[in-house]
ZADO-1210 file (C-alpha; in nm, 4 decimals, padded with zeros to 6 digits):
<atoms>
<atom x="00.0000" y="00.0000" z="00.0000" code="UNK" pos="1"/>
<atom x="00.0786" y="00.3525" z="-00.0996" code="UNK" pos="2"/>
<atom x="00.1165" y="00.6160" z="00.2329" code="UNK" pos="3"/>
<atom x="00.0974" y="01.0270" z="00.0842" code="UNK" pos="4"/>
<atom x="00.3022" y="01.1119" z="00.4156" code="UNK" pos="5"/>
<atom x="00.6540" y="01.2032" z="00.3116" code="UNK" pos="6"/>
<atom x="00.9487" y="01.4007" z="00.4862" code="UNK" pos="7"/>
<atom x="00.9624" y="01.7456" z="00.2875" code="UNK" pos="8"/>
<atom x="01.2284" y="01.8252" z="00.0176" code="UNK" pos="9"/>
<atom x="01.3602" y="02.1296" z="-00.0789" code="UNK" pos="10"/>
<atom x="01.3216" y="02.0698" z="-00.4445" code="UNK" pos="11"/>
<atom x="00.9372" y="02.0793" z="-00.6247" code="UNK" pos="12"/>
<atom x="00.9066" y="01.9467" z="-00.9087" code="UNK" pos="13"/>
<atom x="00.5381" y="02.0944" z="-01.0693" code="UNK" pos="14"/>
<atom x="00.2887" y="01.8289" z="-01.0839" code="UNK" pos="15"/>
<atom x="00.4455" y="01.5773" z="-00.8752" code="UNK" pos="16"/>
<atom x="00.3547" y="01.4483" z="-00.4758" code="UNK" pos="17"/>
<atom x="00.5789" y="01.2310" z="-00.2472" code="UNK" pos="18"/>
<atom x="00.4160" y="00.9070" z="-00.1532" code="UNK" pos="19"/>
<atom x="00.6016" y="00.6171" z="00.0991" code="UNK" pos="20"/>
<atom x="00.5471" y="00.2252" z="00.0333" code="UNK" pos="21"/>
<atom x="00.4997" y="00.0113" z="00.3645" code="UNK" pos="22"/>
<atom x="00.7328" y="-00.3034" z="00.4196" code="UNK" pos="23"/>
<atom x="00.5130" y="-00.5819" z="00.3278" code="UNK" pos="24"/>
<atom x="00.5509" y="-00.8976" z="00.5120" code="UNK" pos="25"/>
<atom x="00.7261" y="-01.1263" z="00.2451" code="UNK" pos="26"/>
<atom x="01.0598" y="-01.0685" z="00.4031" code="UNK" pos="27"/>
<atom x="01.1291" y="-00.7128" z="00.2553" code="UNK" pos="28"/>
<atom x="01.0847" y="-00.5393" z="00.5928" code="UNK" pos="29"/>
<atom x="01.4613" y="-00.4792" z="00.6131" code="UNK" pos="30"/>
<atom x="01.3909" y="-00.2137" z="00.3275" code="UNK" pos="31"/>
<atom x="01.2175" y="00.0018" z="00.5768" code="UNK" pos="32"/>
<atom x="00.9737" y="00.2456" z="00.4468" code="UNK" pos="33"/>
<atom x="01.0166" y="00.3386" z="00.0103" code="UNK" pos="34"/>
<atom x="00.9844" y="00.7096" z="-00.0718" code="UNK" pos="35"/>
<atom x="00.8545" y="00.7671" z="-00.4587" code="UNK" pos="36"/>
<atom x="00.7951" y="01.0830" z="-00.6122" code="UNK" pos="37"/>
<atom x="00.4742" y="01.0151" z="-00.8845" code="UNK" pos="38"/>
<atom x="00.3435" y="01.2827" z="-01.1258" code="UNK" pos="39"/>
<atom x="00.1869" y="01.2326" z="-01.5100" code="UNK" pos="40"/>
<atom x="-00.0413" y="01.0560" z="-01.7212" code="UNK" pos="41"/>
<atom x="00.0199" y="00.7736" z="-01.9697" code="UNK" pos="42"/>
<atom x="00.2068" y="00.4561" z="-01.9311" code="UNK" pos="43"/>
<atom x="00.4657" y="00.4252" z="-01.6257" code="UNK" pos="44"/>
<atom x="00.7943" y="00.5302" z="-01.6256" code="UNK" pos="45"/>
<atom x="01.0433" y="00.4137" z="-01.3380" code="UNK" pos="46"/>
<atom x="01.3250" y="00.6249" z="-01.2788" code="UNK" pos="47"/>
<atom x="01.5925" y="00.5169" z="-01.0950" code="UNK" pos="48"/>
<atom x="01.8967" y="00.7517" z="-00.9464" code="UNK" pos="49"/>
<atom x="02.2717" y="00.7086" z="-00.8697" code="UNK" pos="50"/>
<atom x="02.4615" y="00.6914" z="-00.5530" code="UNK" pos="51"/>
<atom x="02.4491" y="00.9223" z="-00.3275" code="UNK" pos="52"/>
<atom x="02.1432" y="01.1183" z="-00.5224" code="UNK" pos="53"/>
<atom x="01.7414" y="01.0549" z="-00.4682" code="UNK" pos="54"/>
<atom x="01.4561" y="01.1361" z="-00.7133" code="UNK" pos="55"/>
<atom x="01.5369" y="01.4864" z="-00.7072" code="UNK" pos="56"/>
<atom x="01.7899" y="01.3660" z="-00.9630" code="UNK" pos="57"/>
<atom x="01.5389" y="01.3911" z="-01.2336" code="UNK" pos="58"/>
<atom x="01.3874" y="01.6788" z="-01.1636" code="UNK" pos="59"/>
<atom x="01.4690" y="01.8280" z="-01.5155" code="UNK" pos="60"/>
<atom x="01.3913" y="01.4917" z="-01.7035" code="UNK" pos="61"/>
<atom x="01.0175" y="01.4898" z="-01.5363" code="UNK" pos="62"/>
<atom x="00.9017" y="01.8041" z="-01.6974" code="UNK" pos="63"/>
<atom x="00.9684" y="01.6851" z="-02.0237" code="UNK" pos="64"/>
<atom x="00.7391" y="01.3741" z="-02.0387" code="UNK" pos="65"/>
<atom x="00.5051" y="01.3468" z="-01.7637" code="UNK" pos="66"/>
<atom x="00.2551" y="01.4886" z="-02.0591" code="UNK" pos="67"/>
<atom x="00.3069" y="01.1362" z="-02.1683" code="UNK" pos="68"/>
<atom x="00.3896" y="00.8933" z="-01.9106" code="UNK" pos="69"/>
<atom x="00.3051" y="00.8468" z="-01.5359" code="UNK" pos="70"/>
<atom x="00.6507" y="00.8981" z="-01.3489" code="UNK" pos="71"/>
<atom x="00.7593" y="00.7198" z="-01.0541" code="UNK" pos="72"/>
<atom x="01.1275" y="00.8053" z="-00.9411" code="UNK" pos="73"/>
<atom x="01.2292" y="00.6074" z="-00.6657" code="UNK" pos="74"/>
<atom x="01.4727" y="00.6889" z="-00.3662" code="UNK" pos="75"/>
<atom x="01.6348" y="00.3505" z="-00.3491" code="UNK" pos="76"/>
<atom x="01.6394" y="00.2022" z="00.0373" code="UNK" pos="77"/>
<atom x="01.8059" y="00.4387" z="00.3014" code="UNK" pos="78"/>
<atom x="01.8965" y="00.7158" z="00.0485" code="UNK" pos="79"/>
<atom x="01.6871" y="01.0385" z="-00.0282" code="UNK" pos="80"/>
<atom x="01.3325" y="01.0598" z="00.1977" code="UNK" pos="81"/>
<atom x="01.3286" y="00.6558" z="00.1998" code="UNK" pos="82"/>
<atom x="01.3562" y="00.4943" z="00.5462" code="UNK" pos="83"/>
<atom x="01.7076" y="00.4343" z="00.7126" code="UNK" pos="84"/>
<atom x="01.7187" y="00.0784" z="00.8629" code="UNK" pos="85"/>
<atom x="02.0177" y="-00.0302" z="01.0785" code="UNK" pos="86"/>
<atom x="02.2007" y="-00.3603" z="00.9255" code="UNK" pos="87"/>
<atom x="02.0187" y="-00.3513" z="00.6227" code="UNK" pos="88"/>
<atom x="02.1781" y="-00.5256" z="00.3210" code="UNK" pos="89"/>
<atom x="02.3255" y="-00.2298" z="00.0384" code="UNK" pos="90"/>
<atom x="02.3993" y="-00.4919" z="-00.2042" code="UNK" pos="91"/>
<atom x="02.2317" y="-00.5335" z="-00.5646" code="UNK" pos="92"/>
<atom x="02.0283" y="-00.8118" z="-00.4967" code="UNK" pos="93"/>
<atom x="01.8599" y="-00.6023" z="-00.1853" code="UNK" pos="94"/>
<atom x="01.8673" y="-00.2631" z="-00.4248" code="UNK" pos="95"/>
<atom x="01.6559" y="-00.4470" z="-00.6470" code="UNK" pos="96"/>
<atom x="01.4330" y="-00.5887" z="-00.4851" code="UNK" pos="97"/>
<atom x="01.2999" y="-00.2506" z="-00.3427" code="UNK" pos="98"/>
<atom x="01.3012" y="-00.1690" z="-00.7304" code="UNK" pos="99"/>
<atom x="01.0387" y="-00.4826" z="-00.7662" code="UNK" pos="100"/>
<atom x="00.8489" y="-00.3581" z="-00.4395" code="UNK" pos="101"/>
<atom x="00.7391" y="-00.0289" z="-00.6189" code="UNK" pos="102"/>
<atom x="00.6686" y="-00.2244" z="-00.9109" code="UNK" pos="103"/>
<atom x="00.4507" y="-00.4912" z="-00.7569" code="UNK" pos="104"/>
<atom x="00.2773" y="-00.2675" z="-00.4446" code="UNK" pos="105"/>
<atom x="00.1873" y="00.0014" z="-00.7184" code="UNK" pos="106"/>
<atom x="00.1015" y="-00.2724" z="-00.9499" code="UNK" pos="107"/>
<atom x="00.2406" y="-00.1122" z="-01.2421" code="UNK" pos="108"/>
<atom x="00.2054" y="-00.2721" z="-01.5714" code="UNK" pos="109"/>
<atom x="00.3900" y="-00.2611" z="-01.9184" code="UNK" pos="110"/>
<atom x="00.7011" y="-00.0449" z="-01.7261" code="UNK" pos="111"/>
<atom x="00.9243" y="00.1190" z="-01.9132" code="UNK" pos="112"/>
<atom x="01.2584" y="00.1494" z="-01.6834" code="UNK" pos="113"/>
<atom x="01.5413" y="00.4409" z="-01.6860" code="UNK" pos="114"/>
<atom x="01.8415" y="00.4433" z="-01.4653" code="UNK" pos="115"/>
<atom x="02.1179" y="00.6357" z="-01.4660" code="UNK" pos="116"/>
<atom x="02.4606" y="00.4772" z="-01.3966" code="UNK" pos="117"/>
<atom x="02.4097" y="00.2447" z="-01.0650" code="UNK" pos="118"/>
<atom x="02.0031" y="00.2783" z="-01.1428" code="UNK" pos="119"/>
<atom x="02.0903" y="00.1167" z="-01.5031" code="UNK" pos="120"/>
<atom x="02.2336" y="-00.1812" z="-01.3948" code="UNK" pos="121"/>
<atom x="01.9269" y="-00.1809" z="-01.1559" code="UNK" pos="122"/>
<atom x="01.7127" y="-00.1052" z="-01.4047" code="UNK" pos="123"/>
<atom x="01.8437" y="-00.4334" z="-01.6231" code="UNK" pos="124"/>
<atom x="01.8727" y="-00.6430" z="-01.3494" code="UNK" pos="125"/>
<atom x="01.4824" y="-00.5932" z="-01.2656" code="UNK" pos="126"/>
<atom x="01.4180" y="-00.6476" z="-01.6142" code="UNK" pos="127"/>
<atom x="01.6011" y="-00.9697" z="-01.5939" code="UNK" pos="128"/>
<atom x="01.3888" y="-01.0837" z="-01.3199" code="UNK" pos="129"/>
<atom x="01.0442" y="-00.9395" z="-01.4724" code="UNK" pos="130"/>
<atom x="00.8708" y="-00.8884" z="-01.7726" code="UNK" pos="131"/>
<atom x="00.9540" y="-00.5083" z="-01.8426" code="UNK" pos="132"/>
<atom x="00.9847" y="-00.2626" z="-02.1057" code="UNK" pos="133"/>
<atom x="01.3268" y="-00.1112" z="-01.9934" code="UNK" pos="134"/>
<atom x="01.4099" y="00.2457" z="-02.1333" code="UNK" pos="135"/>
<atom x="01.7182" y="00.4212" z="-02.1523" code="UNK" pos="136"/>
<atom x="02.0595" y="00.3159" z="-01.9677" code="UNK" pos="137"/>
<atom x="02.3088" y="00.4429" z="-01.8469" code="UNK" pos="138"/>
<atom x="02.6214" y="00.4819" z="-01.4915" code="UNK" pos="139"/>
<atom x="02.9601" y="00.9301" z="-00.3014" code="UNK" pos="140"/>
<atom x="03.0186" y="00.7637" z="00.3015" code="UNK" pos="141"/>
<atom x="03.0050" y="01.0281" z="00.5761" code="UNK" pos="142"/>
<atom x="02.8498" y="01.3837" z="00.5292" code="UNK" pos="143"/>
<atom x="03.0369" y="01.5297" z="00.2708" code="UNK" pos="144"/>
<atom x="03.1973" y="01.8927" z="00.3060" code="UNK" pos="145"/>
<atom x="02.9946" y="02.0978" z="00.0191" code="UNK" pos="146"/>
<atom x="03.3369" y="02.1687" z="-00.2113" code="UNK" pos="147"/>
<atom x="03.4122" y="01.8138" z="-00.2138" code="UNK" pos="148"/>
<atom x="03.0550" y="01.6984" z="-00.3144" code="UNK" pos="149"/>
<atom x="03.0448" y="02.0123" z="-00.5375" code="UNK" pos="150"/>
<atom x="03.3845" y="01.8717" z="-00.6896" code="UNK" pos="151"/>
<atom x="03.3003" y="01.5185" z="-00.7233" code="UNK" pos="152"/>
<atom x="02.9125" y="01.6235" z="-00.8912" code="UNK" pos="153"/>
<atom x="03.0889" y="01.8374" z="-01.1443" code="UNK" pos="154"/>
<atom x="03.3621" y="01.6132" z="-01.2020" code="UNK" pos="155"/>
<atom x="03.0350" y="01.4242" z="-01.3840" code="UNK" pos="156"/>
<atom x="02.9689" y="01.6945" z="-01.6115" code="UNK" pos="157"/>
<atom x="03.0690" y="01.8404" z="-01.9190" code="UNK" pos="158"/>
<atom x="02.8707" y="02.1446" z="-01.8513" code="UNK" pos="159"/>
<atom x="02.9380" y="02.2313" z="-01.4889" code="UNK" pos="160"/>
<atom x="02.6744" y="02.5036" z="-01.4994" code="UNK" pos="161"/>
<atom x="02.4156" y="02.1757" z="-01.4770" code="UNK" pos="162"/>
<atom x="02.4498" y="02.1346" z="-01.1246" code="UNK" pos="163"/>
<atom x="02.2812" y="02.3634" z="-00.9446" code="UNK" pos="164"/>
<atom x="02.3315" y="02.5059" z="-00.5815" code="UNK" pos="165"/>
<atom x="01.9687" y="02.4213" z="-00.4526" code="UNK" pos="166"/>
<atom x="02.0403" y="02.0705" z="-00.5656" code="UNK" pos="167"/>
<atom x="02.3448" y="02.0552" z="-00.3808" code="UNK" pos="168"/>
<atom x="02.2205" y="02.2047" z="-00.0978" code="UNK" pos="169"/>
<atom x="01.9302" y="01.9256" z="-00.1365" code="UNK" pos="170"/>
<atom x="02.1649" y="01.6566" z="-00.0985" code="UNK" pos="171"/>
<atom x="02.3731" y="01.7907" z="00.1549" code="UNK" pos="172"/>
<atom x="02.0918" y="01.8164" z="00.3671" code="UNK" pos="173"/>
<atom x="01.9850" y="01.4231" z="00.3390" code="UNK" pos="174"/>
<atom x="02.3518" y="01.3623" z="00.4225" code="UNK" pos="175"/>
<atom x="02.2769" y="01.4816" z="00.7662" code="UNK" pos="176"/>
<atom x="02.0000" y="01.2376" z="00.8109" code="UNK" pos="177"/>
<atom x="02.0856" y="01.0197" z="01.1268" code="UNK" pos="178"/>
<atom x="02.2334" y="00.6514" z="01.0079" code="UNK" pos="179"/>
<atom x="02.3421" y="00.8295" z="00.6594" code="UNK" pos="180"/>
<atom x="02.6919" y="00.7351" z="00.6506" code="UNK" pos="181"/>
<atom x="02.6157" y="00.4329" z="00.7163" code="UNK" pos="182"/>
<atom x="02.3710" y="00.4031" z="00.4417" code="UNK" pos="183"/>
<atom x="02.6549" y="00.5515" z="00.2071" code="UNK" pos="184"/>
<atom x="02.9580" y="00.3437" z="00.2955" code="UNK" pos="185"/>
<atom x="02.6937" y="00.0510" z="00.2273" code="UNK" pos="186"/>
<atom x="02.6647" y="00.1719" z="-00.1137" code="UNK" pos="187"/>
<atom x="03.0188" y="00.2224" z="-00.1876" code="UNK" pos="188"/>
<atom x="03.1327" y="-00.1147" z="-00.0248" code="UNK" pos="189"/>
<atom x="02.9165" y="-00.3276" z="-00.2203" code="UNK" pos="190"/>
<atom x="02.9483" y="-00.1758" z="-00.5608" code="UNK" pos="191"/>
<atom x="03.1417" y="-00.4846" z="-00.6290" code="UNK" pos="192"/>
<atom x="02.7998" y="-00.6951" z="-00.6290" code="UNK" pos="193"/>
<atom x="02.6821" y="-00.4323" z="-00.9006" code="UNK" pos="194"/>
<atom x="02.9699" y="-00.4625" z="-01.1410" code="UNK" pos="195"/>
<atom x="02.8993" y="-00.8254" z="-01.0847" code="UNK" pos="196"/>
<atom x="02.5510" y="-00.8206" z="-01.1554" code="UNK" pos="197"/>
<atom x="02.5924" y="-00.7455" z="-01.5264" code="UNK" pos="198"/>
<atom x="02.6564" y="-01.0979" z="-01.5517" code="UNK" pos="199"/>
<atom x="02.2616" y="-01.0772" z="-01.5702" code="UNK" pos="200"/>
<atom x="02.2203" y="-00.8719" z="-01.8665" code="UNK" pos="201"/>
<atom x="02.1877" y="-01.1497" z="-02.1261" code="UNK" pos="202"/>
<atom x="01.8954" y="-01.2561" z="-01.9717" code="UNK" pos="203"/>
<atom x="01.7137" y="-00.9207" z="-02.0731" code="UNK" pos="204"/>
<atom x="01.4767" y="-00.9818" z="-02.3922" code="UNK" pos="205"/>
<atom x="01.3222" y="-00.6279" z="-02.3722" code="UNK" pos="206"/>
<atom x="01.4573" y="-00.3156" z="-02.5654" code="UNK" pos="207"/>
<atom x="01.7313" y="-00.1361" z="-02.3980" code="UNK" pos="208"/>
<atom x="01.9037" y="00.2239" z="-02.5133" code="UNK" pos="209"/>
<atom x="02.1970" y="00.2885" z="-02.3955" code="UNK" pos="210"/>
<atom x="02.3112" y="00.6342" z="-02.3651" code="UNK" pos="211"/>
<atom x="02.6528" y="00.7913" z="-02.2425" code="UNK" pos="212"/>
<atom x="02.8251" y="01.1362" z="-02.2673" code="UNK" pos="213"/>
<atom x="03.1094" y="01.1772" z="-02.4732" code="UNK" pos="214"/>
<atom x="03.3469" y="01.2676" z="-02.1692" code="UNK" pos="215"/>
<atom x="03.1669" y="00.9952" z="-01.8946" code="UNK" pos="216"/>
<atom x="03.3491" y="00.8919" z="-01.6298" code="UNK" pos="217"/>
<atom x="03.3210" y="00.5562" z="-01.8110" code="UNK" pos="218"/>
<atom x="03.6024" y="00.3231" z="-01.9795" code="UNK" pos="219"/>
<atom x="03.5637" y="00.2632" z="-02.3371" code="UNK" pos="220"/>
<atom x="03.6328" y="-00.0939" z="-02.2543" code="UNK" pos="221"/>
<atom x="03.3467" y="-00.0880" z="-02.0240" code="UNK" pos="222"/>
<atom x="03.1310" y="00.0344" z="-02.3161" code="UNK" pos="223"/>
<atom x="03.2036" y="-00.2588" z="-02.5474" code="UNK" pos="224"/>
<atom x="03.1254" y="-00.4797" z="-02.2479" code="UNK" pos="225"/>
<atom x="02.7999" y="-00.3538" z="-02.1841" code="UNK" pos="226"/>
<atom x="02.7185" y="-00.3661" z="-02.5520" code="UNK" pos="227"/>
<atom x="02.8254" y="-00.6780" z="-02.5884" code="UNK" pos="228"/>
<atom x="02.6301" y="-00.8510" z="-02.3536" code="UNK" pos="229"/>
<atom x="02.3757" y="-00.6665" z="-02.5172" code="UNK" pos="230"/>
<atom x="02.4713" y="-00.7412" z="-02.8566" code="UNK" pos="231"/>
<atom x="02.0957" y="-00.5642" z="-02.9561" code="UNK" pos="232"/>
<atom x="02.0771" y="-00.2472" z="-02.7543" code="UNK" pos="233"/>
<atom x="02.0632" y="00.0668" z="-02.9430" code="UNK" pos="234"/>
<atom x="02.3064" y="00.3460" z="-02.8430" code="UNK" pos="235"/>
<atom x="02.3494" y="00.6837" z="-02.8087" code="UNK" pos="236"/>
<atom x="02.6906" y="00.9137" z="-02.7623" code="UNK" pos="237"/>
<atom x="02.6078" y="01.2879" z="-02.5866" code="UNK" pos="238"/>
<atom x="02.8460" y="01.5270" z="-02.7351" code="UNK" pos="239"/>
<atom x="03.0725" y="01.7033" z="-02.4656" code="UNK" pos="240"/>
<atom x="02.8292" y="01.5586" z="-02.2240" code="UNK" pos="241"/>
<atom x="02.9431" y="01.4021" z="-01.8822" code="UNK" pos="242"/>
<atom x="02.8436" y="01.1040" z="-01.6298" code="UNK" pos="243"/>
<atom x="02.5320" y="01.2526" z="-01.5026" code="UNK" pos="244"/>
<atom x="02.2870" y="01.2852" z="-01.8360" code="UNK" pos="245"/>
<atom x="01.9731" y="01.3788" z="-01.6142" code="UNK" pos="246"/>
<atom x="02.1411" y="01.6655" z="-01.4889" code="UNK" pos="247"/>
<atom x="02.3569" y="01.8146" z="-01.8129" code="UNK" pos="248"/>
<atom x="02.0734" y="01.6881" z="-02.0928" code="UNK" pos="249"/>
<atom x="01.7632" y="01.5680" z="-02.0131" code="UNK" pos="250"/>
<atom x="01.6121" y="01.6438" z="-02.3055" code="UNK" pos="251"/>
<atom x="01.8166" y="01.3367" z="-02.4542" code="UNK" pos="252"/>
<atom x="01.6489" y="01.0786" z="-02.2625" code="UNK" pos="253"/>
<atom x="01.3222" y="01.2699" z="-02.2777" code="UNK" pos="254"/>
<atom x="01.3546" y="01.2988" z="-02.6671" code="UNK" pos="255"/>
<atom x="01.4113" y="00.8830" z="-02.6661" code="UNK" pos="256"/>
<atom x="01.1319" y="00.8322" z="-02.4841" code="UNK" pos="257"/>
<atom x="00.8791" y="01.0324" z="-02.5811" code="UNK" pos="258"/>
<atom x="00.9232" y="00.9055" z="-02.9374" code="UNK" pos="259"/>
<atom x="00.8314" y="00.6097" z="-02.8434" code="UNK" pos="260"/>
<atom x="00.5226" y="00.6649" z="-02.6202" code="UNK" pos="261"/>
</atoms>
């Protein structure tokens, strides 16, 4: 079930309301409480951030196609408004399954999936495990000093105008949560079991795009991988783009999916 109570962000994005998803009691309860930010009309859209962001990530993307599909952007478990649970398992098989939670408690249908770097591989593995549509694909622990999260952020982008102070600010302030370092060196100490988890990607059979900038943090050997194991994905290069594509050019992944709505 679907709670409308959520902690307030500093960041609206027009047309959209906070909601929270309850444990359930198949097991999941370690998750703690799942904030989703939901706003649109037409088929769903999942969007799923990177570490150490929160829905807030796609605050530019939104705009741009919730006159087409429903959005629901997801803060994966402990990060953004989502609940902080001590002990709670950070690795990919525990990030997903919070990704299935909002996808089986909302009981959305015919999902078309976006992540953006760690919320790709997410985004596959789901689709791995369920029936999806997934959409376009692509790739910080303590409370970090604002120049050094200002210098790791724009370190992600071509244009470093894209990141802007509120949304800073934004983050910095859910770094202060209580438990958040934990939460964070949870992230960063299992993103082993996410490089691993590509292994999975052959077992996708729906459409994937895969989009990068030109000047991501990415190897190109890392690239070839990826397309490898998914020898029919279609891809997109950014020019002078960065890491973080929902940030520097939204209207990419908007353009990509909005053509096919």
């Amino acid at each position: 079930m679907s709670d409308t109570t959520a902690p307030e962000s500093g960041i609206e994005i027009s047309g959209t309301s906070s909601h929270f998803l309850e444990p359930t009691q198949s097991g999941d309860h370690t998750q703690g409480r799942l904030r989703y930010v939901t706003g649109g009309k037409g088929a769903p859209l999942v969007l799923l951030h990177t570490v150490r962001t929160q829905a807030e990530h796609f605050r530019h993307l939104i705009p741009l196609v919730q006159d087409r599909y429903t959005v629901y952007a997801l803060d994966l478990p402990g990060m953004g408004y989502s609940e902080i649970v001590p002990g709670a398992s950070y690795e990919e098989p525990a990030m997903r399954a919070a990704v299935e939670t909002l996808l089986t408690q909302v009981d959305l249908r015919d999902v078309t999936l976006l992540g953006e770097s760690m919320g790709a591989t997410l985004a596959l593995t789901a689709a791995a495990d369920l029936p999806l549509a997934p959409g376009v694909g692509r790739r910080i622990a303590a409370v970090e000093p604002k120049p050094i999260m200002r210098a790791v952020l724009r370190g992600g982008l071509g244009d470093k105008t894209a990141l802007r102070d509120d949304y800073l600010e934004e983050l910095l302030q859910v770094g202060r949560r209580p438990g958040y370092p934990t939460v964070a060196r949870g992230v960063y100490g299992n993103l082993p079991s996410l490089i691993a988890a590509r292994s999975r990607y052959r077992e996708v059979i729906a459409p994937v795009h895969l989009v990068y900038g030109q000047k991501d943090w990415s190897r190109p050997s890392d690239r070839d991988a990826n397309r490898q194991l998914l020898p029919n994905a279609e891809f997109t290069e950014v020019p002078r783009a960065g890491h973080f594509i929902a940030l520097e050019r939204p209207d990419v992944p908007a353009d990509l999916l909005n053509s096919v709505a």
